[in-house]
C-alpha positions, -999 to 999 in steps of 0.1 A, spaced: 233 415 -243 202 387 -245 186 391 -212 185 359 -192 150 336 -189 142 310 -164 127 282 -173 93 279 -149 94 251 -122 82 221 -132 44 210 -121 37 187 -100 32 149 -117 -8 146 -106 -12 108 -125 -51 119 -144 -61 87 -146 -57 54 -125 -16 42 -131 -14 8 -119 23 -3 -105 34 -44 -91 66 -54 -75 66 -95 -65 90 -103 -40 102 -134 -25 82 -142 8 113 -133 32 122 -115 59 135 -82 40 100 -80 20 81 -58 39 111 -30 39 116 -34 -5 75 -33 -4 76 -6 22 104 16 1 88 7 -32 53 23 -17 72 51 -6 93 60 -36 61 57 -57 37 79 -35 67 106 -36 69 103 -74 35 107 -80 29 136 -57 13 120 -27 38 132 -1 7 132 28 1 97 21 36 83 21 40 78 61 7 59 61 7 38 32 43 26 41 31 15 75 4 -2 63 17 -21 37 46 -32 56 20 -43 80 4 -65 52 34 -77 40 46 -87 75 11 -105 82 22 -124 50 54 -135 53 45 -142 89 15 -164 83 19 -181 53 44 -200 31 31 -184 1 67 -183 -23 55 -149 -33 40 -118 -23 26 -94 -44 19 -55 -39 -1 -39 -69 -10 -1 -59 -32 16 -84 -30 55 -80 -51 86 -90 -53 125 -87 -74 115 -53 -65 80 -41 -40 53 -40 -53 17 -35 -25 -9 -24 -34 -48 -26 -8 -71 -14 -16 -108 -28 -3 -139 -11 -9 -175 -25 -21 -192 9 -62 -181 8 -60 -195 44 -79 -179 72 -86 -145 63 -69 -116 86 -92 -98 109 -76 -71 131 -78 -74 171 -53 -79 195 -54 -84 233 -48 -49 246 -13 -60 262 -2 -85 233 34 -76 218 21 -85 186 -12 -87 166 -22 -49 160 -11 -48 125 -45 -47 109 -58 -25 136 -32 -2 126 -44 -3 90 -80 -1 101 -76 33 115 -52 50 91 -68 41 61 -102 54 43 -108 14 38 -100 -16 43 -108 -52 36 -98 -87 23 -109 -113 -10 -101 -142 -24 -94 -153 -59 -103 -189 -77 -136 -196 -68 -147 -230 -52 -109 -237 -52 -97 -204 -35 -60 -203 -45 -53 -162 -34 -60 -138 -7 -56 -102 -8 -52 -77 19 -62 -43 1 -63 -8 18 -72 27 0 -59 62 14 -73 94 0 -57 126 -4 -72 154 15 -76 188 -1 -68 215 20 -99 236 25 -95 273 9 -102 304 25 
């Protein structure tokens, strides 16, 4: 009788080097839930399980300010991701004002960004096309922690 082997677990999928991942919606009302579950199914894949609740609020946060406040036909999320980091950009094609977070303290809406600004590493904003700005981006990074040993 051949005595019976298990194969070992599989390891973890730790991308080595930056990965880069887009989805381009349509600027509706169901983008920021696709853009919130395509965040989420990524960060799970790629072994980022402590940033999945945070980077799906904050880029539906994004998103939402997007499809809220401009009439951009698309909107774009590109996330790049890393051993340490993930860094998620969401793109519109109205350069526009750009966002700033603050909110009266007993407004029913506006706290998006502040949101963002305190569960991310970073934060900020650009524009793309020069004299002609023809883009704004919303980007936010969020970086794993290592536990400490003892």
């Amino acid at each position: 009788m051949t005595p019976a082997t298990v194969p070992p677990p599989p390891a973890p999928y730790l991308p080595q080097r930056r990965e880069r991942y887009r989805l381009v919606a349509p600027n509706s009302p169901t983008a920021p839930r696709v853009a919130r579950d395509f965040v989420g199914t990524l960060l799970r894949a790629t072994e980022h399980p402590g940033l999945v609740d945070d980077a799906r609020l904050c880029v539906s946060e994004v998103v939402s300010n997007a499809h809220c406040h401009t009439r951009s036909a698309r909107i774009r999320v590109d996330v790049t991701v890393n051993r340490r980091q993930v860094v998620v950009c969401v793109t519109d094609e109205e350069p526009g004002r750009l966002p700033r977070p603050g909110a009266a303290p007993h407004a029913e809406s506006g706290r998006g960004l502040v949101i963002v600004e305190s569960l991310t590493d970073r934060w900020g904003t650009t524009t793309r096309g020069g004299r002609v700005r023809n883009a704004k981006t919303v980007w936010f990074v969020l970086v794993e922690r290592v536990p400490d040993r003892l």
